[in-house]
C-alpha positions as CSV (number, residue, x, y, z in Angstrom):
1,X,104.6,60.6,130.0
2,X,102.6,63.4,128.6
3,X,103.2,66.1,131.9
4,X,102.3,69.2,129.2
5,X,99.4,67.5,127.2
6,X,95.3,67.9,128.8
7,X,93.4,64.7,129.0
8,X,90.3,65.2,127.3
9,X,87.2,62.5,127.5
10,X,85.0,62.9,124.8
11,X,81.5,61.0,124.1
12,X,81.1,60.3,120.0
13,X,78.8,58.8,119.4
14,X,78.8,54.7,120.8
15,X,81.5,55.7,122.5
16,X,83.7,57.8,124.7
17,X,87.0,58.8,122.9
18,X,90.4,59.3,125.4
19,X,92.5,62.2,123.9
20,X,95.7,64.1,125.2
21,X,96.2,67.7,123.7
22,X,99.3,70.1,123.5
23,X,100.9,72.4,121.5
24,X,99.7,75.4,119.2
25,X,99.6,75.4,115.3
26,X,98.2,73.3,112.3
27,X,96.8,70.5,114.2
28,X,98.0,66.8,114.2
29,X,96.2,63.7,115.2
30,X,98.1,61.1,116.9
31,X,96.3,57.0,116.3
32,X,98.1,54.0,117.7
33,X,97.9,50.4,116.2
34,X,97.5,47.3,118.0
35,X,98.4,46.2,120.8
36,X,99.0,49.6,122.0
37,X,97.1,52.9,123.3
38,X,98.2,56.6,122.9
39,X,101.1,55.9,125.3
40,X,103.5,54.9,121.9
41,X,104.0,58.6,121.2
42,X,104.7,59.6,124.1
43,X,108.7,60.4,122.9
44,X,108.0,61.9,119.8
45,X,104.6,64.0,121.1
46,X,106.0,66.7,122.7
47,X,108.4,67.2,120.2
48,X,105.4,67.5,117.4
49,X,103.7,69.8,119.7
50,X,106.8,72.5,119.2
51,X,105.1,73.1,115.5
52,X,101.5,71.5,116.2
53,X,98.5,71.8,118.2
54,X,98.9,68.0,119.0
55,X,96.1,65.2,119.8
56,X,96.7,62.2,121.0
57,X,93.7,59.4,120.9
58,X,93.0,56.2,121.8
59,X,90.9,54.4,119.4
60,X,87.6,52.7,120.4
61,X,87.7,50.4,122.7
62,X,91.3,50.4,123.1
63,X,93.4,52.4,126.2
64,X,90.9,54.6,128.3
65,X,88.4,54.6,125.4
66,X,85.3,52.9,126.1
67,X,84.0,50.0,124.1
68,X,81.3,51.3,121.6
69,X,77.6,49.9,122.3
70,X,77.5,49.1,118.9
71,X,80.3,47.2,118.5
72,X,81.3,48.3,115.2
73,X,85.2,48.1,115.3
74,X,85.2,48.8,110.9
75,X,88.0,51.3,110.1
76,X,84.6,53.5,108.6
77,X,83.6,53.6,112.7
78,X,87.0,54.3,113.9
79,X,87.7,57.0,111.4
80,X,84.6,58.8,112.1
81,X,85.1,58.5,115.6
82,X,88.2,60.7,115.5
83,X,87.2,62.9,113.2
84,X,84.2,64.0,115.5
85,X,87.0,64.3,118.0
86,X,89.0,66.6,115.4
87,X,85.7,68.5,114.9
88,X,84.9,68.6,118.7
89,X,88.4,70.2,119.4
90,X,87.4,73.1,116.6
91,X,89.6,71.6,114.0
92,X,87.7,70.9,110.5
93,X,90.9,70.9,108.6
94,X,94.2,68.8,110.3
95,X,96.9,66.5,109.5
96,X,97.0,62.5,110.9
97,X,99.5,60.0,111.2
98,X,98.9,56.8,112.4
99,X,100.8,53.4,113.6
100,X,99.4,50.0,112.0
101,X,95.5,49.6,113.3
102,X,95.8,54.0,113.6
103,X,97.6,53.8,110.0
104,X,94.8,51.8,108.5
105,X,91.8,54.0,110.4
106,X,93.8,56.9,109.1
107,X,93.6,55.7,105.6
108,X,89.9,55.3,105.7
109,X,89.3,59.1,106.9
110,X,91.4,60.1,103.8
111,X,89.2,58.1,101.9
112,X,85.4,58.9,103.3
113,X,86.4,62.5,104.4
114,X,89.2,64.0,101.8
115,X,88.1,67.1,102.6
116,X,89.3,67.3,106.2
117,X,92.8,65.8,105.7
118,X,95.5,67.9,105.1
119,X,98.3,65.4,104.7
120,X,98.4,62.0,105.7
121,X,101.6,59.6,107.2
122,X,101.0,56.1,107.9
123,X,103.7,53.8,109.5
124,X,104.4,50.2,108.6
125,X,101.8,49.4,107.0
126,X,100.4,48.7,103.1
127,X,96.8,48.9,102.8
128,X,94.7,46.2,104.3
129,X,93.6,45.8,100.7
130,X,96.5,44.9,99.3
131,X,97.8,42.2,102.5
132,X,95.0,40.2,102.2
133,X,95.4,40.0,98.5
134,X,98.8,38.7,98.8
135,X,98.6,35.9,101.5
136,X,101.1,33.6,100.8
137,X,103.3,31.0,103.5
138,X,105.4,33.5,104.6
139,X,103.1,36.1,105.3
140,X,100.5,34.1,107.1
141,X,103.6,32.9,109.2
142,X,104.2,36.9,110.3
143,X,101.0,38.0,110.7
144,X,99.2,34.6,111.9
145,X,97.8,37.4,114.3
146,X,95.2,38.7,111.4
147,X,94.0,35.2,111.4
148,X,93.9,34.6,115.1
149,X,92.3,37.6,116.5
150,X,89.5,37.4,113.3
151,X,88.4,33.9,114.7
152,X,84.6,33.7,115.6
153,X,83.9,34.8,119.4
154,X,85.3,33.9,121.9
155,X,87.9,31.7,120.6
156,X,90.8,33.9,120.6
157,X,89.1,36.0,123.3
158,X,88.9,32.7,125.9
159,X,92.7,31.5,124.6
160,X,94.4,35.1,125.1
161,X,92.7,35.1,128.4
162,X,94.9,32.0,129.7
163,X,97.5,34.7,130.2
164,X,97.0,37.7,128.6
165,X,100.5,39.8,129.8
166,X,102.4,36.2,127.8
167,X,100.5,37.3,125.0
168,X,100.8,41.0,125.1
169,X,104.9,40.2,125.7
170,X,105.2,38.0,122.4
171,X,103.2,40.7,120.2
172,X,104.6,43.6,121.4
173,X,108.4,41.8,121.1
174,X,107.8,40.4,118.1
175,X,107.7,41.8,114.1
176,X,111.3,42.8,114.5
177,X,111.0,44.9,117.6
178,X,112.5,43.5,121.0
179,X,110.7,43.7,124.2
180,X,113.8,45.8,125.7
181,X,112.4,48.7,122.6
182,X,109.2,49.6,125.1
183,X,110.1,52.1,128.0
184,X,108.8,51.0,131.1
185,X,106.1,53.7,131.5
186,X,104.7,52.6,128.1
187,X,105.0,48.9,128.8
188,X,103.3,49.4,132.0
189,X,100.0,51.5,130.4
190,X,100.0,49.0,127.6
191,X,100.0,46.2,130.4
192,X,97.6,48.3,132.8
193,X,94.8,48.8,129.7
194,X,95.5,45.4,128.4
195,X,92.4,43.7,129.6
196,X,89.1,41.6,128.5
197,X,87.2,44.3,127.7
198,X,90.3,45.6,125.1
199,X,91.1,42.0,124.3
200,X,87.7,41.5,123.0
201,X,87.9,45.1,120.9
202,X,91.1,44.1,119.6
203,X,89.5,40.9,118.1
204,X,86.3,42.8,116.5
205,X,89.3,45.4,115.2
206,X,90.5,42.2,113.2
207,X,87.2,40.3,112.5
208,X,85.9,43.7,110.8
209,X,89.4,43.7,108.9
210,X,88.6,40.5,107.1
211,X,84.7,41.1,107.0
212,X,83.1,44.7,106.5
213,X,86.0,46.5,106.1
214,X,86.8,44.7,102.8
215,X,83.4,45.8,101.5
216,X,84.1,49.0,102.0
217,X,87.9,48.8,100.1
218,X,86.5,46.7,97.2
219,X,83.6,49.5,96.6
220,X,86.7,51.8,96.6
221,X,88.9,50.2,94.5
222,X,91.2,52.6,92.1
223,X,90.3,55.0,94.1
224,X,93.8,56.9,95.3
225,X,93.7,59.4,97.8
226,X,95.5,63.2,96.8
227,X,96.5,64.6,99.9
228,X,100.4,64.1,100.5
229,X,101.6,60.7,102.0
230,X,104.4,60.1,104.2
231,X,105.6,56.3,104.5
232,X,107.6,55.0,107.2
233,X,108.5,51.5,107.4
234,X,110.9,49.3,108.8
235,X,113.7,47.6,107.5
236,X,113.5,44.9,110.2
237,X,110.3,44.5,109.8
238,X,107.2,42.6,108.2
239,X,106.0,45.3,106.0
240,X,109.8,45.7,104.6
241,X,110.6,42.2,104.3
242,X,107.6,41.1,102.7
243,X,106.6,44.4,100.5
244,X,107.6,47.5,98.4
245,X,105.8,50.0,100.5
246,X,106.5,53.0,97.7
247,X,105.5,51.2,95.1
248,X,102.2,49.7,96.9
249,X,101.1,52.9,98.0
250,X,101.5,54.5,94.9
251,X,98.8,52.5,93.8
252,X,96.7,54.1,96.8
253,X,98.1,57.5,96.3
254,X,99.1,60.0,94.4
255,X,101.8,62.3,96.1
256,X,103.9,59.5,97.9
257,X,107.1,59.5,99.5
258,X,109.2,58.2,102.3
259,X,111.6,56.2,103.8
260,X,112.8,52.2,105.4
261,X,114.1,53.3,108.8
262,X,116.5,50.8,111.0
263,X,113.5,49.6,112.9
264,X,111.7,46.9,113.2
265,X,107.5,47.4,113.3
266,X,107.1,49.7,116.4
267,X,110.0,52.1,114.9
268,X,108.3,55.2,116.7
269,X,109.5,53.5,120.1
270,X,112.6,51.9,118.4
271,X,113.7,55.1,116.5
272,X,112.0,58.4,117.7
273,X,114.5,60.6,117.2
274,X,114.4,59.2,113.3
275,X,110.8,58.7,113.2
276,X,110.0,62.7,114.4
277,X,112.6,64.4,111.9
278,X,110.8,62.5,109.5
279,X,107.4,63.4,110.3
280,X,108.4,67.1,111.4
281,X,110.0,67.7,107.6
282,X,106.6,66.0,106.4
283,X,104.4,68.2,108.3
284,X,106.6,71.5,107.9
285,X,107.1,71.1,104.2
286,X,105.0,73.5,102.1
């Protein structure tokens, strides 16, 4: 899927960070959400590495990266994670976007490290800030996931393990998005990495969502990041049902714009054609 990109393994830290790299130009780090790796840009990468020096990463403990010794799954860990990797590659200075969990970790760089992000897109999402502010019946029907995963250990751990490809089906096929969206070289990695070891990272990714990570959002509060911000979300979808995502973010942010796509939450494998004009106009724009 990524025949012109380098695989890179890189230790940071508690961890060892997977990476693909292509392209030349302003760089442009690649982060996946959940339940996915780096394999969910695979349509849109090589495209982006036309105009960009390109990296792709998997986040801690997710896809080929390796479960941190620490196991700290916060966004705070996460963000500084790929930020070494940034720093590793020679790039101080670089743009992100970023796909839910990748969305959210992309938010917190902005926040903790303003100086190294150019410009910013995050993809159906709102801030995590703001979702668990507004739990009401519907949402906690569409994202009963947050409340799952964030059980103690190893509830959710020893229940997805009954048959973990049943579970992986129903999350990656639900949220507006059909199974039939996936190719099958993505569906296959996400399958092949899809195991106890990610299964359990997955679930500290949500318990620090609901624990740590809101420490670190409340001592931010009215705090809005300044570096441009692209919004993709889609119109299928959770975030665009149940949200303003415009009008959220502009109470995150101060130079916001974007755009509802005919998607539903995994638009970049629904819509890439849609979903890389967007980003490439983003990126390109002065």
């Amino acid at each position: 899927m990524f025949e012109s990109f380098e695989n890179y393994r890189i230790p940071v830290g508690a961890t060892t960070i997977n990476v693909m790299r292509a392209g030349a130009g302003s760089p442009l780090l690649l982060l996946h959400g959940y339940p996915q790796t780096l394999a969910m840009w695979h349509q849109i990468a090589p495209g982006l590495a036309e105009h960009h020096t390109v990296v792709a990463a998997d986040l801690r403990g997710y896809g080929d990266s390796t479960a941190p010794t620490d196991n700290d799954y916060s966004f705070r860990a996460m963000a500084d994670d790929q930020l070494t990797v940034m720093r590793t590659l020679g790039f101080d200075r670089f743009a992100v976007a970023g796909h839910d969990r990748g969305a959210r970790t992309a938010h917190r760089m902005a926040l903790d490290h303003p100086d190294s992000i150019d410009r910013m897109a995050v993809l159906d999402i709102v801030p995590t800030r703001h979702v668990l502010a507004h739990v009401d019946r519907r949402l906690a029907s569409r994202y009963y996931h947050w409340f799952f995963l964030s059980q103690p250990e190893d509830l959710p751990e020893r229940l997805i393990g009954g048959d973990p490809l049943l579970y992986l089906h129903r999350a990656l096929g639900g949220l507006g998005t059909g199974l039939d969206a996936f190719a099958p070289e993505a569906l296959a990695e996400y399958e092949r990495c899809f195991d106890a070891t990610t299964v359990h990272a997955i679930c500290e990714d949500y318990r620090a969502a609901i624990g740590v990570d809101q420490e670190h959002d409340e001592a931010d509060r009215g705090r809005r990041i300044e570096q441009p911000l692209l919004v993709l979300w889609g119109a299928n979808g959770v975030v665009g049902g149940l949200h303003e995502p415009l009008q959220v973010w502009r109470e995150y942010a101060v130079d916001v714009r974007g755009a509802a796509l005919d998607a539903g939450h995994f638009l970049v494998e629904e819509r890439p054609a849609q979903t890389l004009d967007e980003l490439r106009a983003f990126l390109l724009a002065g």
